[in-house]
C-alpha positions, 0 to 999 in steps of 0.5 A: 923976873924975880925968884921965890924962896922956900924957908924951911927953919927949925932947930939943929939936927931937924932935917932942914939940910936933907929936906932941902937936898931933896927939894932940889932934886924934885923941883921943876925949876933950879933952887939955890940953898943957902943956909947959914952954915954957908956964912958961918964958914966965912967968918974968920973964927975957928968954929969947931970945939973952940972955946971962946966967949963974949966978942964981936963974932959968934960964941957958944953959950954953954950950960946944963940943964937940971938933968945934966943934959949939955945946951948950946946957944950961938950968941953972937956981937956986932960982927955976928949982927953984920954977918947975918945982916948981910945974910939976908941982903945976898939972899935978897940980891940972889932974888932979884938977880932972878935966882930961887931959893931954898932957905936953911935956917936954924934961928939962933934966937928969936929975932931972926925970922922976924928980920927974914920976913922984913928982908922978904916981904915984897918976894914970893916966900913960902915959909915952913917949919920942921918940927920934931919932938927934943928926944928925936932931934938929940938922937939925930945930932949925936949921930952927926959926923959932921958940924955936930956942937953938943947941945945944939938941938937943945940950945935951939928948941923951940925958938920958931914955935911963936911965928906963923908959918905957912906950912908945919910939919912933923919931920920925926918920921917922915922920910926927907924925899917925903917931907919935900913931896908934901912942900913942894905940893903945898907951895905950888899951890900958893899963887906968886905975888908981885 
């Protein structure tokens, strides 16, 4: 028997980690999360206010926007590329080994949830998407303690807006044990393929 995903994307600071937490704790069955922060702490680079550019891993695109406020983009080159290719394919592994999964994806740019849903087709995947207004999310990462990079959220806004996902919800007010009640609601009631 193979095992179904739940793919909750959105931009950084969202909501995606919390809601995915409570997911686990809710559901009837164990779900593993895998998010990409998982796979970022893999590779061999200091992450954390290290300044590089352009390479074969990941770097921040740092720049302003016209009122000053600071935007981030993760960009990334062929080992970057690698990384995330190999991504998709553990999450596929973990899969077919039987294992559920709850997805926690930031897309970084707008060919990644394109290359999940490849990745993913022939599985039972719910797809959601957590959104929330610029002004909420910004306040949120400048509250973070932790894998806060400022402009992030901002970097980040909107990249999921064109996919069709099977779920939308407004995540600036709903509490996380709230947002999981209604996903898990409206995912069980998706019928399983294959």
């Amino acid at each position: 028997m193979v095992g179904r995903v739940i793919a909750l994307a959105g931009t950084s600071s969202v909501g995606k980690s919390s809601v995915a937490a409570r997911l686990q704790e809710i559901l009837p069955e164990p779900h593993l999360v895998v998010g990409i922060d998982h796979f970022f702490s893999m590779f061999p680079q200091h992450w954390e206010d290290h300044p590089r550019g352009p390479g074969p891993g990941f770097w921040y695109e740092e720049s302003a926007d016209p009122d000053g406020s600071p935007r981030s983009r993760i960009r990334y080159g062929v080992a970057g590329e690698r990384l995330l290719a190999g991504m998709r394919a553990s999450v596929r592994a973990m899969l077919d080994c039987g294992n559920n999964v709850i997805l926690d994806e930031m897309p970084v740019d707008s060919s990644i949830i394109p290359a999940w849903k490849r990745e993913l087709a022939s599985f039972h995947a719910y797809w959601v998407h957590l959104k929330a207004p610029l002004s909420v999310v910004e306040q949120r990462e400048a509250g973070r303690t932790r894998g806060r990079q400022w402009g992030n959220a901002r970097g980040h806004f909107g990249i999921a807006d064109r996919e069709d996902f099977d779920l939308v919800l407004d995540a600036s007010s709903a509490a996380p044990g709230d947002i999981a009640a209604e996903i898990k609601r409206a995912s069980s009631a998706v019928a399983p393929h294959r």
